[in-house]
N, C-alpha and C positions, 0 to 999 in steps of 0.2 A: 499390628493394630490398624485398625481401617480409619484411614483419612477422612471420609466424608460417611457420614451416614443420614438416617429420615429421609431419604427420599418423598417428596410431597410436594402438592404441589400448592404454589403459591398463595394467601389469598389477597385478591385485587382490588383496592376501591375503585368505585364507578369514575371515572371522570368524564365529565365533556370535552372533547377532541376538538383542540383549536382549529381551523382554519389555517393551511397551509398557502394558501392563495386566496388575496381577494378576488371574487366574481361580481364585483359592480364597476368594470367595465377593462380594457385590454392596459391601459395606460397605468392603473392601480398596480394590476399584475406583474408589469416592466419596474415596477420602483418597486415593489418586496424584493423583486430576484435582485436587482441591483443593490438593493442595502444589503442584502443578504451575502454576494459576492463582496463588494468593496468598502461597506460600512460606511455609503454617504448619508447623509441627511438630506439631501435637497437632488430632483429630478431634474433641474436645468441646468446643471453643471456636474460633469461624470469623468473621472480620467479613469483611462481605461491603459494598461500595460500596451506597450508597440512592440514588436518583435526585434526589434533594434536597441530596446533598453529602455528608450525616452518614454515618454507620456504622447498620447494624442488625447483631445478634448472634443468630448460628446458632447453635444446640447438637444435639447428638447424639439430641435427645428429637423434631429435626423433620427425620426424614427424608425426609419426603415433601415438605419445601421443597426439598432436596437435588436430587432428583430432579427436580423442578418446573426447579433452578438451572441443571442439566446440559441439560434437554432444551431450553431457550430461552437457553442459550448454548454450542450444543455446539462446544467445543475439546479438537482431539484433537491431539497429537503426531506430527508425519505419519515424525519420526526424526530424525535428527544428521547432518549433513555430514561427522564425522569417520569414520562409518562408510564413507562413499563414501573415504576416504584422503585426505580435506582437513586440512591442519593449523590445530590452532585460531587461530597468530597472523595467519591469512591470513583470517578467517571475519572482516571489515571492508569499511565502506564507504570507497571506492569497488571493492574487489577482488572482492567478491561481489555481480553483479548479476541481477535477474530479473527478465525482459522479458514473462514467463505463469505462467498454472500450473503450465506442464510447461518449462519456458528456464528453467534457472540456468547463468552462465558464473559461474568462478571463476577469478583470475590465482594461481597460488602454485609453493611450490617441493615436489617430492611426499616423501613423509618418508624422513627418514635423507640426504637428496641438496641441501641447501642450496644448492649451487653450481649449479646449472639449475633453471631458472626456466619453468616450464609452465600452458596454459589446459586446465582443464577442463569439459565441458558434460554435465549431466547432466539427469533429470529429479527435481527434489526432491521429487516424491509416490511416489517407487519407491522398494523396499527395497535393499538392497547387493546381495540376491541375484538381483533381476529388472532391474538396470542392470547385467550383470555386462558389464566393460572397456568404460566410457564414454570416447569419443571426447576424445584429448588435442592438443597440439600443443603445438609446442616455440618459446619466445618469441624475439626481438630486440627489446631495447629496446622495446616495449609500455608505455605509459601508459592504455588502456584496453580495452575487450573488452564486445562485447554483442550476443547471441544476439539472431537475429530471432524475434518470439513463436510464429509457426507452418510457416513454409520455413525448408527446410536453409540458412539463410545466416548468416555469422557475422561482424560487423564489428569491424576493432579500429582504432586510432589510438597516432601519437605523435607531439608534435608539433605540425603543420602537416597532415601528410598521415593520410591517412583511408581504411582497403583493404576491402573486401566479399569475402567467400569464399565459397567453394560447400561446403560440408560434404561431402554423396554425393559430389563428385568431385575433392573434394581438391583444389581450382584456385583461381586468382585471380582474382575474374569481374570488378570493377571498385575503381578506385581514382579519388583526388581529392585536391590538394595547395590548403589555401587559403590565403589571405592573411594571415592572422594565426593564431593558437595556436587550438585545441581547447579548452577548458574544459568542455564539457557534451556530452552528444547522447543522443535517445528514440528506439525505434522509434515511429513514432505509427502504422501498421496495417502489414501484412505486406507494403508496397511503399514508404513513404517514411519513411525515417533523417532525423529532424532537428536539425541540429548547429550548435552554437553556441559561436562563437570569441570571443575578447573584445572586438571591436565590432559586428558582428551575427550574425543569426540567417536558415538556412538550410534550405530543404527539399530532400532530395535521394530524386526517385524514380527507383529503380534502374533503370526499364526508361530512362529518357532517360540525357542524353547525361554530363547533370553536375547540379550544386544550383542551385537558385534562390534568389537573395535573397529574405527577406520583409519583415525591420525591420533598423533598428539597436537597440542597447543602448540605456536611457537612461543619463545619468551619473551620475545616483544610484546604479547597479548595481554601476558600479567599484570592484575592490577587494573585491568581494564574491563568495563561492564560490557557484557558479550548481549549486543542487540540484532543481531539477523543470521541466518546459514541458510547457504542455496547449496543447489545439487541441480547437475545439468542433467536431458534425461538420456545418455549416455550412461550416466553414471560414471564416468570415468572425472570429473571433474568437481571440486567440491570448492565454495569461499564461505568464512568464518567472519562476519563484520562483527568491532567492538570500537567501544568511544572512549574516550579518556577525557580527564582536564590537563592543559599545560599553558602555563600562563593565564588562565584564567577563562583560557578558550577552549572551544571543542574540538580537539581530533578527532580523525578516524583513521583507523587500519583492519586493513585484511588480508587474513591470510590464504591463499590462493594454494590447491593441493591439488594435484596431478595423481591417480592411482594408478596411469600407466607405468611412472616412473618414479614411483617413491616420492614426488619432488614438493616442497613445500617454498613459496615463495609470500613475503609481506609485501605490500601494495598499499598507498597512503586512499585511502575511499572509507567515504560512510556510508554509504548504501551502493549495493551490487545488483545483479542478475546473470543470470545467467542461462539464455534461453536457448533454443534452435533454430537458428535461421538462414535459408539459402540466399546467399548473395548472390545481384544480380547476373554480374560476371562466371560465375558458379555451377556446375549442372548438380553439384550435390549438396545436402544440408551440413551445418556443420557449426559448432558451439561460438557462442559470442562470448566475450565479457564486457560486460554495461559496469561501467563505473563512473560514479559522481563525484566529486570533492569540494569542499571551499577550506582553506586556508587561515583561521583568523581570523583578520578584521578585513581584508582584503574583498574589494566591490564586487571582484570577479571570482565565479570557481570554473571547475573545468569537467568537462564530461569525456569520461573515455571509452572508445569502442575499439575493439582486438580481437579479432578472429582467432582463435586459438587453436592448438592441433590434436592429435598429428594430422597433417596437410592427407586430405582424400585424396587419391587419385581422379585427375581431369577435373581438379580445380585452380583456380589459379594461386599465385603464394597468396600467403596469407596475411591478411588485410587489417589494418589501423589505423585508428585516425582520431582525432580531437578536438573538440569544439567547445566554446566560452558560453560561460552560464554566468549571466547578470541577476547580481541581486538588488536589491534596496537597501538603499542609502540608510533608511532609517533601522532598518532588521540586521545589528552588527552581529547579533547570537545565532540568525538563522543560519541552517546549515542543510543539506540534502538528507531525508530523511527515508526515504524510497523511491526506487528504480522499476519501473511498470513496462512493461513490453506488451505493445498492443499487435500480432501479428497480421491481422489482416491489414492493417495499414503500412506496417514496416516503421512504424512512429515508435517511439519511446516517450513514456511520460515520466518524470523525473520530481519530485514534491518533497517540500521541505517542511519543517518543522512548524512553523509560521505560513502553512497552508495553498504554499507560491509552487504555483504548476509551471514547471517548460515542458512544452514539447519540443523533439530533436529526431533527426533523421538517422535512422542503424547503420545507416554505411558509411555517411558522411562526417555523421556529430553533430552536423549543420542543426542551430538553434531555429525552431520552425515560428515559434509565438511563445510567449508568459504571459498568466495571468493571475493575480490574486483572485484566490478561489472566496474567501471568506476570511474576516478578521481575527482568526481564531487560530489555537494550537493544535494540528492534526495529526495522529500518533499511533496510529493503524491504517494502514490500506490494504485491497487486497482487488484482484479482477471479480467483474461484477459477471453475472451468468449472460447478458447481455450482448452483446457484441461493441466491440469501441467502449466499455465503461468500466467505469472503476467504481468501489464503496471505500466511505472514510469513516473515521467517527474522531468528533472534535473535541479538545476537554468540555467546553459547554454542555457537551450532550446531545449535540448534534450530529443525523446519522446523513452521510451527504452523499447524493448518488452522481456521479459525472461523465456525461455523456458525450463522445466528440462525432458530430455530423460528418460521414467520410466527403460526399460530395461538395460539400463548404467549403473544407478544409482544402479539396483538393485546387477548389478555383482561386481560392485565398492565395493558395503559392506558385500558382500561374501565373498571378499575375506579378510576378515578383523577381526580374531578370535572371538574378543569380539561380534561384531555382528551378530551370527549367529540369533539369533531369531529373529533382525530385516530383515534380509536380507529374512527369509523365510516369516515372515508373508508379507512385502512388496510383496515378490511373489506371494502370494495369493491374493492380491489384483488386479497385472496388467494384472497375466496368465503369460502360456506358454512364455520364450523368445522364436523369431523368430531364422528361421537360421541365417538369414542375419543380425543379431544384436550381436550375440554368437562370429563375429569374431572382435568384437572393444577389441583392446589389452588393457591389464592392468596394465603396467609396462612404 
């Protein structure tokens, strides 16, 4: 039976497109983005996150830190999903997922018509007026839905069984009934869906016949809602993250799998990565593992970085290291909710649940700056096509675009004793600062 059928496409009522920024004058513009970030009310008094934990306080007499604020962490509002005719009780995870910067599927029901039940796929960097009648379909029983990040192909599940679609041509290009339930599944590049049922885990590239096995679950997992899987691109390295409740609070664990060596190992982390990166010491590339944790109610979590193997030749052993992640006193639920590796800068961006960005150094763990992004729940990210940026989208319905200035950032940690080495090797990675960059003050 096919999942999804009516392919059509949506129809839109007109709206007028609010204003994302006021243009009557620079000072208007400074206090949107800032309530927008921190959810103050008032422009003459602003705390802004220090990179030490504490609070520094902005006032209206330093606008040129303002600016300074904006240009090295530029977030813009890319716009609302309600505007595309999403209803806000459907803007949740798991119904809203995004597999790119330009793939958002949405499961919901479209407004005024609760009794039919429809996906929609749009692109969340477009305005209402330039996605006009994004491609809909109309559900059966649907448990999940997930765009591929860059072919027309759209996969969805209920179930046991699991169907592949062709978007352009409105067909059913391949399907797969496995052996036990669905609970999870990634695109991991634009040819293999990777889905995980609740005893193992499976790669399925579309151009063969069906999935392959890769592991099983561990049984620590059980019982636990499986939220993320990465895959290094070795391929020889795979992590499984899932959350649990215990005591009232959120875990994490993950389970870390080796194909070299059969070897399956658990790991306390709620969000992972797992990228390729040359350390500086280093003359050849070689897999990281990014892991984040908090604990409980505990103020502090902890960020892990682990070079993992087997050790390349004409590299040095292999490297580890740990660094403190401060939260907010008031946010005892928040938790680390994704792991972002931005490679040209050698940064890791780290973002929790409650919207609170660290950045942190790959090699050292060294905590670079926090900030609250927005007062809101953030529950998708993913790298933006951009360079240095990331895409979010918030329960509000907000799609948030986040941009880090390299030369900003890089003078930011100059000027900062403990970090000289990071400040230099970052330099080496963006180049020369500009003239026109050299004068963003620092105080």
């Amino acid at each position: 039976m096919a999942l999804a059928t009516s392919f059509q496409p949506e129809k839109k009522r007109k709206k007028k497109r609010a204003k994302i920024l006021d243009t009557r004058g620079q000072d208007r513009r400074l206090l949107y983005m800032l309530r927008c970030w921190f959810g103050i009310s008032s422009y003459e008094r602003t705390c802004v996150s220090s990179p030490r934990g504490g609070f520094n306080s902005v006032t209206s007499s330093q606008p040129n830190f303002l600016v300074w604020l904006l240009r090295r962490y530029g977030l813009l509002l890319r716009g609302r999903l309600q505007a595309h005719g999403i209803v806000s009780e459907y803007i949740t995870y798991p119904r809203v997922t995004l597999s790119s910067a330009s793939r958002l599927c949405v499961r919901h029901s479209p407004l005024g018509d609760s009794s039919r039940h429809s996906l929609t796929l749009l692109d969340p960097r477009a305005s209402p007026q330039e996605d006009q009648g994004p491609p809909s379909w109309t559900l059966h029983q649907v448990e999940g839905a997930l765009a591929n990040p860059s072919r027309p192909l759209l996969a969805v599940r209920a179930g046991q069984l699991a169907q592949i679609y062709d978007v352009d041509q409105h067909s059913l290009r391949y399907q797969w009934e496995f052996s036990h339930l669905i609970q999870y599944w990634v695109w991991l590049n634009t040819d293999t869906l990777a889905v995980v049922t609740e005893e193992d885990v499976f790669h399925w590239t579309v151009k063969r016949s069906g999935p392959r096995w890769q592991f099983s679950r561990h049984e620590r997992l059980c019982g636990m809602e499986v939220v993320g899987y990465q895959r290094d691109t070795s391929r020889m390295w795979m992590a499984l993250s899932a959350l649990g409740l215990e005591q009232g609070q959120v875990v994490g664990l993950t389970q870390l799998y080796w194909r070299g060596g059969l070897l399956s190992q658990v790991i306390e982390a709620q969000a992972v990565a797992l990228p390729q990166h040359r350390f500086s010491r280093n003359p050849k590339p070689s897999t990281a593992l990014l892991a984040a944790v908090r604990r409980g109610k505990e103020r502090t979590g902890q960020f892990h970085v682990v070079e993992l193997g087997p050790h390349q030749p004409g590299n040095a052993a292999l490297l580890s290291a740990r660094g403190t992640l401060m939260f907010r006193a008031t946010r005892l639920g928040d938790f680390p909710s994704a792991v972002q590796f931005l490679p040209q800068l050698g940064v890791v961006a780290i973002l929790t649940k409650h919207a609170l960005l660290f950045l942190a150094d790959v090699e050292t763990a060294q905590t670079i700056h926090r900030v609250q992004l927005i007062l809101d729940i953030l529950f998708a990210t993913v790298l933006d096509d951009r360079p240095h940026s990331l895409l979010g989208v918030c329960r509000s319905g907000n799609v948030l675009s986040i941009s880090i200035c390299p030369y900003a950032l890089c003078q930011y940690i100059s000027h900062r004793p403990a970090s000289l080495y990071l400040s230099q090797r970052v330099l080496q990675l963006v180049g020369p600062i500009p003239a026109a960059q050299k004068a963003i003050p620092l105080e």
